[in-house]
PLY file of the C-alpha trace (Angstrom):
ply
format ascii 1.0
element vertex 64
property float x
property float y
property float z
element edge 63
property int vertex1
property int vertex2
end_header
-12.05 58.36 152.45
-12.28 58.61 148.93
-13.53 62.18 146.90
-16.33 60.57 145.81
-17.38 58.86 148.39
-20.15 60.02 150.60
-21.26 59.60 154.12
-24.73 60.46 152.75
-27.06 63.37 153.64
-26.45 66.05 156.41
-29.26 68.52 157.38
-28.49 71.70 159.34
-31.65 73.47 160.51
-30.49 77.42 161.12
-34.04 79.35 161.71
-32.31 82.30 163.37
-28.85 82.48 162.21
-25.82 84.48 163.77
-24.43 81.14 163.90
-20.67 80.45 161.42
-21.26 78.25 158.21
-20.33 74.69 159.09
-20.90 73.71 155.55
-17.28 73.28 154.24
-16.53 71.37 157.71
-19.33 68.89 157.05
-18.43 68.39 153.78
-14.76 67.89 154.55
-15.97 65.10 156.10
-17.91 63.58 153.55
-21.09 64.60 153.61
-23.77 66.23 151.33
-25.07 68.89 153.19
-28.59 70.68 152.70
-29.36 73.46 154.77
-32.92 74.86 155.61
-34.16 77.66 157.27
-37.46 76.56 157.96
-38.92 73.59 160.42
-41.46 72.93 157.51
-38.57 72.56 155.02
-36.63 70.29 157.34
-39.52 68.13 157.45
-39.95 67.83 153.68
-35.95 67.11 153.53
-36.20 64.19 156.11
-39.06 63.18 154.17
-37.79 62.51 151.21
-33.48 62.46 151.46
-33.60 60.62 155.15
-30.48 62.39 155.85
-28.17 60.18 158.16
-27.42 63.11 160.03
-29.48 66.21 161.56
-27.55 69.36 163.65
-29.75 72.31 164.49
-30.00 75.24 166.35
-31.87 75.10 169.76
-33.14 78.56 171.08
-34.93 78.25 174.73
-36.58 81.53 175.68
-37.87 81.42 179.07
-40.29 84.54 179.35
-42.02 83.66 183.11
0 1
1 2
2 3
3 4
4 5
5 6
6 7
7 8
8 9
9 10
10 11
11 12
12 13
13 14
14 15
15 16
16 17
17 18
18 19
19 20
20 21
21 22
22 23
23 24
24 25
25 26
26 27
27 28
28 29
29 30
30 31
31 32
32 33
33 34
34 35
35 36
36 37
37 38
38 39
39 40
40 41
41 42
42 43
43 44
44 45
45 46
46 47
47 48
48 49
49 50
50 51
51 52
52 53
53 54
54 55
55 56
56 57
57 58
58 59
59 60
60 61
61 62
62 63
């Protein structure tokens, strides 16, 4: 793949954090990467950049 190409848009979603920055791995492999820290700002992103790809976080707290 070319430098200037692009794979399009990449969204991480990272509400919590403790997690390593992906960024230079995603866009190693061509993507433009946005990262938000909110669901609300995800939203607005897929809203208006429909980003071919989405990775997030998933925390499951059972508390029964």
């Amino acid at each position: 793949m070319s430098e200037t190409a692009s794979r399009g848009t990449l969204l991480a979603i990272v509400e919590l954090g403790g997690y390593p920055n992906y960024t230079p791995i995603y866009q190693r492999a061509g993507f433009d990467v946005v990262m938000e820290h909110t669901m609300r700002k995800a939203l607005g992103v897929i809203k208006k950049k429909r980003p071919r790809v989405i990775v997030a976080e998933f925390n499951y707290r059972n508390e029964t």
